[in-house]
DOBA-751816 format. One record per atom (N, C-alpha, C): atom name; residue number from 0; x, y, z. Coordinates in Angstrom, 2 decimals, decimal comma. Example, Ala and Ser with C-alpha at 12.3 -4.5 7.8 and 13.67 -1.06 7.14 Angstrom:
residues 2
(N 0 (13,19 -5,69 7,80)),
(CA 0 (12,30 -4,50 7,80)),
(C 0 (13,20 -3,30 7,80)),
(N 1 (12,85 -2,25 7,08)),
(CA 1 (13,67 -1,06 7,14)),
(C 1 (12,90 0,03 7,87)),
end
This chain:
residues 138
(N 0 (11,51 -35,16 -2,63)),
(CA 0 (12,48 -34,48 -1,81)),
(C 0 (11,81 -33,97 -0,54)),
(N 1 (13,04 -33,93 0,48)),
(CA 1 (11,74 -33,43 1,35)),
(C 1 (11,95 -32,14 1,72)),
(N 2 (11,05 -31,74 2,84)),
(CA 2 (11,30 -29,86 3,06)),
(C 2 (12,56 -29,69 2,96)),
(N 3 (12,77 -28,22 2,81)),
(CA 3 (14,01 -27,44 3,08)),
(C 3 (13,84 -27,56 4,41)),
(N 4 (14,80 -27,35 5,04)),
(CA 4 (15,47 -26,70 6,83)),
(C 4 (16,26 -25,97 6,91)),
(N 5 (16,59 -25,09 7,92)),
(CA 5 (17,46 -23,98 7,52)),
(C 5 (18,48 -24,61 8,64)),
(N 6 (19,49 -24,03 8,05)),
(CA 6 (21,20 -24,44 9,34)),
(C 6 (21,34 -23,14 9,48)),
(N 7 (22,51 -22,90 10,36)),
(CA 7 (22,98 -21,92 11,01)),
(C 7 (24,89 -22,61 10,74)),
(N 8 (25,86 -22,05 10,37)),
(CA 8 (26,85 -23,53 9,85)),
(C 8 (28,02 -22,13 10,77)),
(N 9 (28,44 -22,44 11,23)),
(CA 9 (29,96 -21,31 11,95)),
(C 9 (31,11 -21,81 12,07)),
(N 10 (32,30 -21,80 11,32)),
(CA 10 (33,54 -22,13 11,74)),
(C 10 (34,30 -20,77 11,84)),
(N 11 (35,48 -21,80 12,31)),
(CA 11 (36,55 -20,57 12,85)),
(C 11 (37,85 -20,76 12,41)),
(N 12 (38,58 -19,86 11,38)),
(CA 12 (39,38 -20,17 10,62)),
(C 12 (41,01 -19,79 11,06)),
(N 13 (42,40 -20,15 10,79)),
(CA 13 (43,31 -20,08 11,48)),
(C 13 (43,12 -18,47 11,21)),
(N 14 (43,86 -17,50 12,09)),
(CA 14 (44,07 -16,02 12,21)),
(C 14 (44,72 -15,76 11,18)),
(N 15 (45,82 -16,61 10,48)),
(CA 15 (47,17 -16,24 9,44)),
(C 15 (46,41 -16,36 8,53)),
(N 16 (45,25 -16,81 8,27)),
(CA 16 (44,73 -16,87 7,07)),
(C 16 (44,60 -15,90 6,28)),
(N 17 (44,78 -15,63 5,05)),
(CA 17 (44,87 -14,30 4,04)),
(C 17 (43,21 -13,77 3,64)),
(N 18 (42,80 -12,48 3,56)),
(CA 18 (41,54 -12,44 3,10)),
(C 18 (41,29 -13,14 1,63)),
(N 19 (42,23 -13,28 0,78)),
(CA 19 (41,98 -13,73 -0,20)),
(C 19 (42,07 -15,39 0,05)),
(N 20 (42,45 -16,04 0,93)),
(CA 20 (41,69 -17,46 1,45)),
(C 20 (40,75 -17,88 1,67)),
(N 21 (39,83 -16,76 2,74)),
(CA 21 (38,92 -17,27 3,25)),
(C 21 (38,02 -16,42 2,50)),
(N 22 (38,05 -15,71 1,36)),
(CA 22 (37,12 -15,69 0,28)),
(C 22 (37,27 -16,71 -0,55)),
(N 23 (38,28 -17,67 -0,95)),
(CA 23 (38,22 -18,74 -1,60)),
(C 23 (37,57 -19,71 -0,76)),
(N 24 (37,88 -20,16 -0,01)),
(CA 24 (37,17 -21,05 1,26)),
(C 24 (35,66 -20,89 1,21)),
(N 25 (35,13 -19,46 1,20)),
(CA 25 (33,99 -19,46 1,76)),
(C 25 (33,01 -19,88 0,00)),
(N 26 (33,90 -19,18 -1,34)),
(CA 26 (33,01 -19,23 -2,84)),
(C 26 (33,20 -21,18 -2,43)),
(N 27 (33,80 -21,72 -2,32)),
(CA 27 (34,13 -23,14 -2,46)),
(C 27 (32,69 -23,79 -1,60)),
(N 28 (32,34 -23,23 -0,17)),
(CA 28 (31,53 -23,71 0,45)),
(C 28 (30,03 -23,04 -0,27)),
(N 29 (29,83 -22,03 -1,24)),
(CA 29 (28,55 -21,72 -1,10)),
(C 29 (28,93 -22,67 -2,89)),
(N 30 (29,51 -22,92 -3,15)),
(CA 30 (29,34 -23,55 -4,57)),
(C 30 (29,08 -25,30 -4,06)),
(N 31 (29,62 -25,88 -3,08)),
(CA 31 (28,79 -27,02 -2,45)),
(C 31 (27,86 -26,95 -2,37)),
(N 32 (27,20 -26,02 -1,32)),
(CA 32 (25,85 -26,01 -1,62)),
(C 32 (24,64 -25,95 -2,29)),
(N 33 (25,11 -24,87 -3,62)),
(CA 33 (24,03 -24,72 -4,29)),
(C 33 (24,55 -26,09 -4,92)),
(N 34 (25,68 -26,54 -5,27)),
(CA 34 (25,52 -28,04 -6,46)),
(C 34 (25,04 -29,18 -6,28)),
(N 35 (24,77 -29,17 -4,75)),
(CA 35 (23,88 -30,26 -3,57)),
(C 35 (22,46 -29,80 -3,78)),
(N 36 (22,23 -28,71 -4,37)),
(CA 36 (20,59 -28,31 -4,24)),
(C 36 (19,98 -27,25 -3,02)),
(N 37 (20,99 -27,22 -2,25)),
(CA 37 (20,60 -25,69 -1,15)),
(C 37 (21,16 -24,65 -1,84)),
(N 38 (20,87 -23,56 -0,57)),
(CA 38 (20,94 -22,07 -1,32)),
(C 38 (21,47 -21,41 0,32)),
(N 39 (22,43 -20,27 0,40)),
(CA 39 (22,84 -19,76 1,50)),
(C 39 (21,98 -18,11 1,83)),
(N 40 (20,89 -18,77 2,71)),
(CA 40 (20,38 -17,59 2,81)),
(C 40 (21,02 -15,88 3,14)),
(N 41 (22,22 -16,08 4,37)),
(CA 41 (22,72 -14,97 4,46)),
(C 41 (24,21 -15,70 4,98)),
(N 42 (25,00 -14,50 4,69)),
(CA 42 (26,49 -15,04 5,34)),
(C 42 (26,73 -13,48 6,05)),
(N 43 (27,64 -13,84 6,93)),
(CA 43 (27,75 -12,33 8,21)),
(C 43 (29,55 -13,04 8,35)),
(N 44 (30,16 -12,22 8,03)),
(CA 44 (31,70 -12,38 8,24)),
(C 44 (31,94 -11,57 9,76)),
(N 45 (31,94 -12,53 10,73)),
(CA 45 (32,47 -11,81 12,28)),
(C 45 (33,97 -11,01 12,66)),
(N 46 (34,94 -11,14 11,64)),
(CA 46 (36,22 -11,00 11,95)),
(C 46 (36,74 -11,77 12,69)),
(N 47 (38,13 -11,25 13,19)),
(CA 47 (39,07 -11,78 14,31)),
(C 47 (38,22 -11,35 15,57)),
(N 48 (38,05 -12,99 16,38)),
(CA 48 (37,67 -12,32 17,91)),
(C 48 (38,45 -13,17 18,53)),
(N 49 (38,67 -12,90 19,92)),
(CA 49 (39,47 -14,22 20,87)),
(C 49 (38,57 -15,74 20,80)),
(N 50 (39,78 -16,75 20,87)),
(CA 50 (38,69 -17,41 21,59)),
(C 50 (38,69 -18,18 22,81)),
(N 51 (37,60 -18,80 23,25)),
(CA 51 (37,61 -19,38 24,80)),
(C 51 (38,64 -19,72 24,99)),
(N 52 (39,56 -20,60 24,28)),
(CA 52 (40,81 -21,33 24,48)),
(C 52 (41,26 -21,38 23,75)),
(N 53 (42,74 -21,60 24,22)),
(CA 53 (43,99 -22,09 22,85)),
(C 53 (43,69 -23,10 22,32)),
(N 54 (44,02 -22,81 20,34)),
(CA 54 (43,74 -24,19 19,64)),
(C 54 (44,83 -23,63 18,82)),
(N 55 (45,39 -25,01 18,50)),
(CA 55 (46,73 -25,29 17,81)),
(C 55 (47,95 -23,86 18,45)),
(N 56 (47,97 -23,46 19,85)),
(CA 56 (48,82 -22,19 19,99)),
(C 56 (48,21 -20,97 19,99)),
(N 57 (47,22 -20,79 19,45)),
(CA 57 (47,01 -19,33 18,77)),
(C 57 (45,70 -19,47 20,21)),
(N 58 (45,58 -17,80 20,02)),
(CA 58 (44,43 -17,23 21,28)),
(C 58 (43,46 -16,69 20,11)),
(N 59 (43,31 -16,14 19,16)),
(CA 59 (42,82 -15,67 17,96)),
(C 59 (42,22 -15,88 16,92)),
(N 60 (40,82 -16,36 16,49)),
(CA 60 (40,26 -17,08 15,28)),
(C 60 (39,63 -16,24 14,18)),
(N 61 (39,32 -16,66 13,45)),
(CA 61 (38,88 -15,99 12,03)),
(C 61 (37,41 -16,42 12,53)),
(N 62 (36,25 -15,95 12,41)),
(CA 62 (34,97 -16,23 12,28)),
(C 62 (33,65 -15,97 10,97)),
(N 63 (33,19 -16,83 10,71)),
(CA 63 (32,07 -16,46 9,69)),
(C 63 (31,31 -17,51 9,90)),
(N 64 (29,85 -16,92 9,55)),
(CA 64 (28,63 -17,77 9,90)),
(C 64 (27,65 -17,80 8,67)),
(N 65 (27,02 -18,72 8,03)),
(CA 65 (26,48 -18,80 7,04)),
(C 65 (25,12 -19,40 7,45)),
(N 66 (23,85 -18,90 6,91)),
(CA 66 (22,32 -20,16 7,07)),
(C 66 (22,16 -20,16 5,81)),
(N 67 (21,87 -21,50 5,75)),
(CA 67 (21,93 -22,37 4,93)),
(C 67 (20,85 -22,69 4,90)),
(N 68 (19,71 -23,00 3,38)),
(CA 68 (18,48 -23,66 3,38)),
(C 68 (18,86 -25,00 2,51)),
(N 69 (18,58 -26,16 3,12)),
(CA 69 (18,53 -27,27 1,98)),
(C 69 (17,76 -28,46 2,61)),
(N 70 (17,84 -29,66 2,14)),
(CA 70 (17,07 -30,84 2,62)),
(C 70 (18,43 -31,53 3,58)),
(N 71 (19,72 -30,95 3,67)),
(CA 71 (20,10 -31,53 4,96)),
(C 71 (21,81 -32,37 3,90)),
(N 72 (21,55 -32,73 2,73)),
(CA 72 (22,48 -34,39 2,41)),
(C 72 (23,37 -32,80 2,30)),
(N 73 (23,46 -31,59 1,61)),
(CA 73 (24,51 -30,54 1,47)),
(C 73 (25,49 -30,46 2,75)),
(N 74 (25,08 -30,90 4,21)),
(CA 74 (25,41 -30,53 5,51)),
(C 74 (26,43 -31,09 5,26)),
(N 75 (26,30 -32,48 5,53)),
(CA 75 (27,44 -33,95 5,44)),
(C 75 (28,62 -33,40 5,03)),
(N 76 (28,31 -33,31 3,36)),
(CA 76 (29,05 -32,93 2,58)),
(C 76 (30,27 -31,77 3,10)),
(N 77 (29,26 -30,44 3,48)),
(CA 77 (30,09 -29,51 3,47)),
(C 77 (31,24 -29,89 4,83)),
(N 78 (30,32 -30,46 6,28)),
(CA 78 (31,18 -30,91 7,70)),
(C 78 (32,45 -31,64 7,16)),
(N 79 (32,17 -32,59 6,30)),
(CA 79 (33,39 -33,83 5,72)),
(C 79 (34,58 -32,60 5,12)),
(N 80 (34,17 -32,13 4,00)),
(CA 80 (35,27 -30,84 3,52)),
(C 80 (36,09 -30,15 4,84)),
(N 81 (35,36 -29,61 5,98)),
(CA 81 (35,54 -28,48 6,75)),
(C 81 (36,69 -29,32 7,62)),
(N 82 (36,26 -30,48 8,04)),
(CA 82 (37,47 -31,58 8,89)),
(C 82 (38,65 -31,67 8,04)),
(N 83 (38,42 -31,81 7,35)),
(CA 83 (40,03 -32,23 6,43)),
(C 83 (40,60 -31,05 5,98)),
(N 84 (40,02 -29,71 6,21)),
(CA 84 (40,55 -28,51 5,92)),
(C 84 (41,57 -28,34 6,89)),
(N 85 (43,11 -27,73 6,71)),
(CA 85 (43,59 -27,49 7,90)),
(C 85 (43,61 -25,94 8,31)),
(N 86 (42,81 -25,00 7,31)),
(CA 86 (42,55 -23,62 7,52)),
(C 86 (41,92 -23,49 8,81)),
(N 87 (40,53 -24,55 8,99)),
(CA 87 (39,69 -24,46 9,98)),
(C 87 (39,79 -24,85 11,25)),
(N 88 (39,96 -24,11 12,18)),
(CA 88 (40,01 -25,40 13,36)),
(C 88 (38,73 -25,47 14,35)),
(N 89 (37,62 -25,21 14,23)),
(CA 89 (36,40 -25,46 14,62)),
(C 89 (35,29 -24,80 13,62)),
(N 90 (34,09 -25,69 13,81)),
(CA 90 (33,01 -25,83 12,87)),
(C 90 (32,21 -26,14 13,83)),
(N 91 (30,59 -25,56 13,47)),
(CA 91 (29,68 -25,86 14,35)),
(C 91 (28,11 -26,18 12,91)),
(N 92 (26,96 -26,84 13,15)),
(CA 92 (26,18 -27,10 12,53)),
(C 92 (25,19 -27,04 13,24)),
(N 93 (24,30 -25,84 13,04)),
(CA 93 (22,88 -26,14 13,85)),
(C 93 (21,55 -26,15 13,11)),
(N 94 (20,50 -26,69 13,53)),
(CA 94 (18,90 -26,72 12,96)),
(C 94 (18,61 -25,78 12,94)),
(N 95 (17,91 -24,49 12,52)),
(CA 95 (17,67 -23,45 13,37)),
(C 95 (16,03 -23,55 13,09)),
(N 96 (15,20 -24,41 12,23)),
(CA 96 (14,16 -24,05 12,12)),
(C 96 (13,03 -24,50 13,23)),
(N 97 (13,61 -25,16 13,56)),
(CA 97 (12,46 -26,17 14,77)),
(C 97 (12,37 -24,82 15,73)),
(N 98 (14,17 -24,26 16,27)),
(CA 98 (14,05 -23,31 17,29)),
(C 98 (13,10 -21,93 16,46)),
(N 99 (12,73 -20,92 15,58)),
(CA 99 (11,96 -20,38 14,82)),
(C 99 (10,74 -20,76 15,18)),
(N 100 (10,35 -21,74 14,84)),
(CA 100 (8,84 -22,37 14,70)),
(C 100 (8,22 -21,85 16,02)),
(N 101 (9,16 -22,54 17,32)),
(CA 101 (9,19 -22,47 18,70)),
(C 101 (8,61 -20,88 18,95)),
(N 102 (10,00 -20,45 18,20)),
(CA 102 (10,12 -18,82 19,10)),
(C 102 (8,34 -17,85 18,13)),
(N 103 (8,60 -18,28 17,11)),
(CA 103 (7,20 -17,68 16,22)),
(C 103 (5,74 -17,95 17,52)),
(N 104 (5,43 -18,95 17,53)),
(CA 104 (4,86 -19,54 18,90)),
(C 104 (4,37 -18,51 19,42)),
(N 105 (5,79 -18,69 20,15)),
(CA 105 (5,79 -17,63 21,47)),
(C 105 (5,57 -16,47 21,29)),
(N 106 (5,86 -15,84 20,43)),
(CA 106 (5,98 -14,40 19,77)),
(C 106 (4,51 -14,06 19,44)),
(N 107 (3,47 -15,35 18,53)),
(CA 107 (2,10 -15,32 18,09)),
(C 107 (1,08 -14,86 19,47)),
(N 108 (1,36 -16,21 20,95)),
(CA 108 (0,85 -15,96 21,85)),
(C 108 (0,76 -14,71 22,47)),
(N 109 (2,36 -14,45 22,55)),
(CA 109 (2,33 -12,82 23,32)),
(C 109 (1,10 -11,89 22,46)),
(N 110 (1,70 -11,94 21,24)),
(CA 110 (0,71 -10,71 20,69)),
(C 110 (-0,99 -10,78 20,52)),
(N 111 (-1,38 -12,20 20,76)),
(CA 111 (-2,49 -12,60 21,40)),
(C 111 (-3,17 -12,15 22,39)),
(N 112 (-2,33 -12,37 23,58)),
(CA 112 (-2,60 -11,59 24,88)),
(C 112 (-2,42 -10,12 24,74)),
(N 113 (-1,57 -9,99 24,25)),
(CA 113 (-1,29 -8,23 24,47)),
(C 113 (-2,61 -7,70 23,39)),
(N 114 (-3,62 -8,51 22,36)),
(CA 114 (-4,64 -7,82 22,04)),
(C 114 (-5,74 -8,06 22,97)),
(N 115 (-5,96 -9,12 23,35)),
(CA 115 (-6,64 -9,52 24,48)),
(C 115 (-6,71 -8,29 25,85)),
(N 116 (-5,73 -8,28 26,06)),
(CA 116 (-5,51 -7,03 27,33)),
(C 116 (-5,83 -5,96 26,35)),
(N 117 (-5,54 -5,29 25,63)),
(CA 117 (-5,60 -3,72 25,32)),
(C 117 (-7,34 -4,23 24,91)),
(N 118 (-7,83 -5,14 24,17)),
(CA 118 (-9,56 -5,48 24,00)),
(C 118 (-10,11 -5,05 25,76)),
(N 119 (-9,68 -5,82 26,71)),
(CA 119 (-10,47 -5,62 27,60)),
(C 119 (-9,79 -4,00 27,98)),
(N 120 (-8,78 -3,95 27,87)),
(CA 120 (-9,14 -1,78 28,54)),
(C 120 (-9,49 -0,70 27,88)),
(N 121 (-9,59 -1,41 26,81)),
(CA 121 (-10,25 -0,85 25,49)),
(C 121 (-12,00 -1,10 26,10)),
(N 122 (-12,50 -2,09 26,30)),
(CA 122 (-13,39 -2,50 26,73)),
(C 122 (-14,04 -1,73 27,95)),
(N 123 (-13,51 -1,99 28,96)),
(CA 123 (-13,47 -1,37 30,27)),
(C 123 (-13,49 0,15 29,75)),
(N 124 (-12,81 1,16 29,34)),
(CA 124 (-12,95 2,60 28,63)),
(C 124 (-14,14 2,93 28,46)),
(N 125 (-14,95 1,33 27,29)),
(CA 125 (-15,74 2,74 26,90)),
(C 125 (-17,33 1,95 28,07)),
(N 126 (-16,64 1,14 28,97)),
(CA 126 (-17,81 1,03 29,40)),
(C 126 (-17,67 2,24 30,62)),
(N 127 (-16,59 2,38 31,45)),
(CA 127 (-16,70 4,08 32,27)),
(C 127 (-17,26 4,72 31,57)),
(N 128 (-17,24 4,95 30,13)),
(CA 128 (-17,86 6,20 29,72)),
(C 128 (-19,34 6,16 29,91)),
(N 129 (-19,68 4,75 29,45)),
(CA 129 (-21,52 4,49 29,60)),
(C 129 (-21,63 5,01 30,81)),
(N 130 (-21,12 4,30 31,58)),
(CA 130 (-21,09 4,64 32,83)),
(C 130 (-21,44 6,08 33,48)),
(N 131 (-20,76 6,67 33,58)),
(CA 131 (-20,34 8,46 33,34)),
(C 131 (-21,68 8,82 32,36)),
(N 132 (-21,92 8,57 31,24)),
(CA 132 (-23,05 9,22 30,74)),
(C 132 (-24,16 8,90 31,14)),
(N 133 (-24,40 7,51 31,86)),
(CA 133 (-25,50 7,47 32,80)),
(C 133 (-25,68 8,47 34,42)),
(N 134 (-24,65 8,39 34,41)),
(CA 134 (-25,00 9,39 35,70)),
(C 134 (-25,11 10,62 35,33)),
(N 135 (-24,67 11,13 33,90)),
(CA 135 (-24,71 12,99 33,80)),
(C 135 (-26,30 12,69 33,15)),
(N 136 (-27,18 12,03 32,88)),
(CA 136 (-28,27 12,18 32,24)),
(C 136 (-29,54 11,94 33,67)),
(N 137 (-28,89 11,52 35,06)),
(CA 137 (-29,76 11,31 35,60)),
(C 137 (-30,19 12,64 36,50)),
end
């Protein structure tokens, strides 16, 4: 099998939808997954927000966002379900680990430099002091 990868998975569900729907909707999507072999690291329920544009009439969507860890075949699966749903009317699927890896990187370097700099004024400190104690001894 190969690595896990993590997704980032967001659809947007009709507004009329009942809370007791899109708690069925959502147990239905995390029971795909784990029976595919992933696991849903966190889910964040956004509420009703506007959205950019009218879809099917409505100005108003349901939102929830789930990451997802698996080897990827769970994705397919769950996108194929989410199209033929007519609760949903947009779905999004992203990688998120490559971008992580990236941002870790960046995050490692900074704190690199930022020991690097405080080493040299750390450095520079205690050499004024040599400094300074050479001249009070002369």
């Amino acid at each position: 099998m190969a690595d896990n990868r993590v997704y980032e998975v967001m659809y947007i569900a009709d507004p009329k939808t009942t809370d007791a729907d899109i708690a069925e909707l959502n147990s239905e999507i995390e029971k795909l997954i784990t029976s595919e072999g992933g696991s849903i690291v966190t889910t964040e329920d956004m509420g009703r927000r506007p959205l950019a544009y009218r879809i099917k009439n409505f100005t108003e969507g349901y939102y929830y966002l789930f990451e997802i860890e698996g080897s990827g075949s769970e994705i397919a699966e769950m996108e194929r379900r989410m199209r033929v749903n007519d609760k949903i009317f947009r779905y999004l699927t992203v990688r998120v680990d490559e971008e992580r890896k990236t941002a870790d990187k960046i995050v490692a370097k900074r704190e690199a430099r930022k020991e690097k700099l405080s080493n040299l004024v750390g450095g520079g400190d205690s050499q004024d002091e040599t400094a300074g104690d050479a001249e009070a001894t002369r």
